[in-house]
Backbone as a printed PyTorch tensor [residue, N CA C, xyz], in Angstrom:
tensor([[[ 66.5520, -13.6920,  42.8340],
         [ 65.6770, -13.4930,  41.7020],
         [ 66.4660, -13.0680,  40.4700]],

        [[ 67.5140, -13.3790,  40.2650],
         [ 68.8120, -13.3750,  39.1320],
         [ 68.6380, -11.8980,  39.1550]],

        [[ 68.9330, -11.0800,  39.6810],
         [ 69.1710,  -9.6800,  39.5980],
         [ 70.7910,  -9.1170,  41.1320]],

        [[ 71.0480,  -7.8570,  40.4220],
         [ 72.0330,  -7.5710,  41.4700],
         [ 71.6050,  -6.4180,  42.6450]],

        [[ 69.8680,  -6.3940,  42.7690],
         [ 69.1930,  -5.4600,  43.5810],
         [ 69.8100,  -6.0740,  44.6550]],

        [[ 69.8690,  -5.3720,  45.9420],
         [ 70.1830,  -5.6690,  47.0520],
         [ 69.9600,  -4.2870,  48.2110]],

        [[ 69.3140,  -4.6560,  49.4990],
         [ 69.5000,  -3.7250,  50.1530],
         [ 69.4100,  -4.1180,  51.6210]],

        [[ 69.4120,  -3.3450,  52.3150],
         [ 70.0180,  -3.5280,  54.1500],
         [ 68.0740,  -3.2080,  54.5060]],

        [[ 68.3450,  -4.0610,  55.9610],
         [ 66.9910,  -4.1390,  56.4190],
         [ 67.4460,  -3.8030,  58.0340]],

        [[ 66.8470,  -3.4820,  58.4810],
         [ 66.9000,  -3.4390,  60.1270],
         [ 65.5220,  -3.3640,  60.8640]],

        [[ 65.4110,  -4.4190,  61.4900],
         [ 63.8630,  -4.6340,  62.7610],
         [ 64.5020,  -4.1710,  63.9740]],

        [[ 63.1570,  -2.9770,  64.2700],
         [ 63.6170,  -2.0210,  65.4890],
         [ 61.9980,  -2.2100,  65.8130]],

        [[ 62.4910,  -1.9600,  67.3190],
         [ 61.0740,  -1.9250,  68.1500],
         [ 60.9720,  -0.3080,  68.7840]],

        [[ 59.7000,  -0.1120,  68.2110],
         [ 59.6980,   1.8250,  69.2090],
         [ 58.7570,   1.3720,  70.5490]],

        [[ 58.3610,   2.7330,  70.8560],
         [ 57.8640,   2.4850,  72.1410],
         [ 56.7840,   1.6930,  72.6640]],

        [[ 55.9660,   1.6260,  71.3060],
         [ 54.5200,   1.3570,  71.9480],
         [ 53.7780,   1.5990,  72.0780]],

        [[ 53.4570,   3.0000,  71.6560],
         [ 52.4510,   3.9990,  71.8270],
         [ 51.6700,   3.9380,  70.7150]],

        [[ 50.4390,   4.4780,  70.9580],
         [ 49.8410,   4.5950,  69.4660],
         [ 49.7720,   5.1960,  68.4830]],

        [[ 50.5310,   6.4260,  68.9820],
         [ 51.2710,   7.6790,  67.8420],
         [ 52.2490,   7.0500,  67.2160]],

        [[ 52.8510,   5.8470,  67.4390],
         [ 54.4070,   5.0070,  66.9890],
         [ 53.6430,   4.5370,  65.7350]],

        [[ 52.0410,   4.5390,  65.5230],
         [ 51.4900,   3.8370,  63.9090],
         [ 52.0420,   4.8750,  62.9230]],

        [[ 51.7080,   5.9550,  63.2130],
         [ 52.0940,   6.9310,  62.1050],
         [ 53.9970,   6.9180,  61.7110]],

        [[ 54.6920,   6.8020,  60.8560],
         [ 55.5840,   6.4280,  60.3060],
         [ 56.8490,   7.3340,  60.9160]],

        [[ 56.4500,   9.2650,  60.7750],
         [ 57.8420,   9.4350,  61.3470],
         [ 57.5860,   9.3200,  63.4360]],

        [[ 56.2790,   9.4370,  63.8570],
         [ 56.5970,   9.0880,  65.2020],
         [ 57.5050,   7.9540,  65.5720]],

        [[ 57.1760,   6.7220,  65.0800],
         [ 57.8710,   6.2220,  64.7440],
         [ 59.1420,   6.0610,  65.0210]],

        [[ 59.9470,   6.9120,  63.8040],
         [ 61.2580,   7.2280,  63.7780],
         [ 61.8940,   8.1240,  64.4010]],

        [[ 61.2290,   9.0540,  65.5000],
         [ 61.5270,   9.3280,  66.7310],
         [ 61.9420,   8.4460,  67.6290]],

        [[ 60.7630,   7.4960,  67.7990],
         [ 61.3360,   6.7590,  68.7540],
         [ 62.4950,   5.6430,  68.9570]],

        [[ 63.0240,   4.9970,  67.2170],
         [ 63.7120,   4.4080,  66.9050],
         [ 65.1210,   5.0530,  67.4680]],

        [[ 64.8810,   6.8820,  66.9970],
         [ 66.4080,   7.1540,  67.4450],
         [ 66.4540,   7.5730,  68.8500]],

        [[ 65.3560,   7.0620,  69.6590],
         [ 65.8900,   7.5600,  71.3550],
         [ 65.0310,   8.7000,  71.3320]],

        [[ 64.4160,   9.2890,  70.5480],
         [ 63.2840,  10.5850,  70.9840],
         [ 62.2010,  10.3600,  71.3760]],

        [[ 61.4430,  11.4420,  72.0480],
         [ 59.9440,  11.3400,  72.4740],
         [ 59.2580,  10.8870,  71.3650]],

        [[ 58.0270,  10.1670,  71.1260],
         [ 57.5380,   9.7140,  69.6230],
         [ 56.5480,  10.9380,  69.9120]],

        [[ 57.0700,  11.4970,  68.8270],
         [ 56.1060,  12.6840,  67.9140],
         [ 56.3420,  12.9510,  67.0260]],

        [[ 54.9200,  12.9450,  65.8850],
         [ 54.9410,  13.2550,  64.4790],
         [ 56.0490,  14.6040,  64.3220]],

        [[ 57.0540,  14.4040,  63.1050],
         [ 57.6420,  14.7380,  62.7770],
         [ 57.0770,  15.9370,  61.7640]],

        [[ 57.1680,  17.1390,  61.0340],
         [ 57.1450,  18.2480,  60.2190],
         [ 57.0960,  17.5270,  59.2390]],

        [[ 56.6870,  17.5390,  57.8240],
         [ 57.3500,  17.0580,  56.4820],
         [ 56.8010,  18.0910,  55.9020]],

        [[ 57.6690,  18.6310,  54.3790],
         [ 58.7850,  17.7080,  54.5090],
         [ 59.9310,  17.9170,  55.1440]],

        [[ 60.7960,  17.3880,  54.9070],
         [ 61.1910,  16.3840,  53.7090],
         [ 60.2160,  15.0640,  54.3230]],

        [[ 60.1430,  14.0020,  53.2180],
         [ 59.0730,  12.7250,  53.3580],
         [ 60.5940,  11.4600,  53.8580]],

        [[ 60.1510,  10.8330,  54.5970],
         [ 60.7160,   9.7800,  54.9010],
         [ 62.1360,   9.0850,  54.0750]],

        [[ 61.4470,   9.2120,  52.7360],
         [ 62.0760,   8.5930,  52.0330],
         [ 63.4510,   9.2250,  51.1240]],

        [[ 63.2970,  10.1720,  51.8860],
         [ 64.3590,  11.7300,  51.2520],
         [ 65.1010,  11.8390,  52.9470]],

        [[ 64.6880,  11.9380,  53.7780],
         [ 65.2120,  12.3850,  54.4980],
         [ 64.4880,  11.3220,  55.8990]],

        [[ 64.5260,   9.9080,  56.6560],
         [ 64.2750,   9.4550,  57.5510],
         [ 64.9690,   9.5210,  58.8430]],

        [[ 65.3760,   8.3090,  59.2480],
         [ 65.6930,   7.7380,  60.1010],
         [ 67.2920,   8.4580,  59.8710]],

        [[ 67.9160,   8.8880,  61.7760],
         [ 69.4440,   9.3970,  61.4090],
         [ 69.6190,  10.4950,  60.0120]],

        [[ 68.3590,  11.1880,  59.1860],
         [ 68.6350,  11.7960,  58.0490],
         [ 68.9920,  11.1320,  56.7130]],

        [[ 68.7190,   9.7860,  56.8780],
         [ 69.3350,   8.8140,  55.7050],
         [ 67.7430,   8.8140,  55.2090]],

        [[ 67.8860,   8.4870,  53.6730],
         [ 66.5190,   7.6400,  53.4820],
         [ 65.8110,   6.5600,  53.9570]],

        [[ 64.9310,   6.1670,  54.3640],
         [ 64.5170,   5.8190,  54.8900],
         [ 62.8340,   4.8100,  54.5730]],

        [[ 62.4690,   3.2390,  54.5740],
         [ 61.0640,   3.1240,  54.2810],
         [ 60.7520,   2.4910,  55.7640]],

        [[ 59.4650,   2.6880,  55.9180],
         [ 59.6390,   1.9870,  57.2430],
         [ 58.1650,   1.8990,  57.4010]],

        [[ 58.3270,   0.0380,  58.0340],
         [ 56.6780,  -0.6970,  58.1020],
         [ 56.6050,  -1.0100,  59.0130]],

        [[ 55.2470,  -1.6960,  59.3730],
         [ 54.8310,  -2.1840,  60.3780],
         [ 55.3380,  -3.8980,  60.3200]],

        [[ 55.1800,  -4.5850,  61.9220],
         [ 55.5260,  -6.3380,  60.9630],
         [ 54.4020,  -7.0840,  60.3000]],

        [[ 52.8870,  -6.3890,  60.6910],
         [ 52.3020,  -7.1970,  60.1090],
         [ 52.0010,  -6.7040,  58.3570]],

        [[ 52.6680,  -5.5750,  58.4090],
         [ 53.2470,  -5.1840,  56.2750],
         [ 54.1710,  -6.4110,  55.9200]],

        [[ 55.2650,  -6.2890,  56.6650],
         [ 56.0560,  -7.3880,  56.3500],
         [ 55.7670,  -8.7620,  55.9870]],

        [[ 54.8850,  -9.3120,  57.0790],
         [ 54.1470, -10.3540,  57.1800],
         [ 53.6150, -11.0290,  56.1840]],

        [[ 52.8050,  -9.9880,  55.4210],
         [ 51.9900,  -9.8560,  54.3150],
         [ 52.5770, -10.1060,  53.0460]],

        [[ 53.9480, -10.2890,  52.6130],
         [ 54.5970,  -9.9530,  51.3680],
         [ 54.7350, -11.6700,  50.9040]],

        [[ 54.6390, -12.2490,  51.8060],
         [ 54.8210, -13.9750,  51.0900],
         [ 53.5250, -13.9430,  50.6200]],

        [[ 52.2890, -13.8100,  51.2050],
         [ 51.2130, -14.0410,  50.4490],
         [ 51.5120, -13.4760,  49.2150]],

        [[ 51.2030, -12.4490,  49.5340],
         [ 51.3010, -11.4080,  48.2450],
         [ 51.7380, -11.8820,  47.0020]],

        [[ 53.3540, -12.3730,  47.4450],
         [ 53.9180, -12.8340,  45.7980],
         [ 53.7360, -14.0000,  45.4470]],

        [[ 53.2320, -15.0790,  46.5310],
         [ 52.6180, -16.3420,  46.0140],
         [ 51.3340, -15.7440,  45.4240]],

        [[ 50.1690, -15.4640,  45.7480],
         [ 48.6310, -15.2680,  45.3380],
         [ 48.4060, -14.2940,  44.9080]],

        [[ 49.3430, -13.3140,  44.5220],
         [ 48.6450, -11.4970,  43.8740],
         [ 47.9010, -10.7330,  44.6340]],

        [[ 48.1400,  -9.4780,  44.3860],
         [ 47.4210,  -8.4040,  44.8100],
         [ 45.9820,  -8.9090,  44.9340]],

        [[ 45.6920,  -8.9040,  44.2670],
         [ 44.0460,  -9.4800,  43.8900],
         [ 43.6200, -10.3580,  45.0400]],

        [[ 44.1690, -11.5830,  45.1830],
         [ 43.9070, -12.0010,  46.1660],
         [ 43.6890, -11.8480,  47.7680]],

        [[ 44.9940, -11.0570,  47.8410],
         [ 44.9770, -11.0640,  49.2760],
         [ 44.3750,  -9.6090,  49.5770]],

        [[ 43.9190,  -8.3480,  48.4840],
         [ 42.6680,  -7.9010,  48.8850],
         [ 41.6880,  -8.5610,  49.2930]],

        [[ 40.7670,  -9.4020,  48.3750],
         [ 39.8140, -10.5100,  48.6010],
         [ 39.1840, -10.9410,  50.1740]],

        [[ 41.0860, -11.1120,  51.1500],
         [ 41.0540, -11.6850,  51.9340],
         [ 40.1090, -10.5240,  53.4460]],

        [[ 40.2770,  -8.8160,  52.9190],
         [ 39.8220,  -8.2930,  53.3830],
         [ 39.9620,  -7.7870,  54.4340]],

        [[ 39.0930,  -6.7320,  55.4990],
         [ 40.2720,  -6.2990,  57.0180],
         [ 39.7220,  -7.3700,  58.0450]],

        [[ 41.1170,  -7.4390,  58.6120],
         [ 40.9550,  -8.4400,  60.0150],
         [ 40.6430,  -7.1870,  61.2710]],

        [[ 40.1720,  -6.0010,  60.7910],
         [ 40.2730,  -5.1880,  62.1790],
         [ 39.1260,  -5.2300,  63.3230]]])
């Protein structure tokens, strides 16, 4: 996108559980711990994964980002919950 942004990505699978939705359980389980919500702060993004910063999604967030920048926000609200 003619810019010199750039950054590192890594797809990790946690356990499975349903405490693993909430973001730092999560990142328990990424590093080998029991998944349990983590204290904050510090917030994820100051202090995550290994103590590095850290953003961290689900795949179907990921999933979501081609729509998104083809059709706008707008739209793919529109599209509404699949739950």
């Amino acid at each position: 996108m003619a810019t010199d942004f750039a950054f590192r990505r890594h797809v990790g699978v946690g356990a499975g559980a349903y405490i693993c939705g909430e973001e730092t359980a999560l990142m328990e389980s990424i590093e080998g711990k029991r998944s349990i919500v983590r204290a904050q702060p510090p917030l994820p993004a100051i202090a995550g994964l290994w103590g590095r910063p850290t953003v961290i999604l689900n795949v179907l967030s990921l999933a979501a980002i081609p729509t998104i920048m083809a059709d706008g926000a707008v739209a793919y609200a529109a599209l509404g919950s699949r739950a």
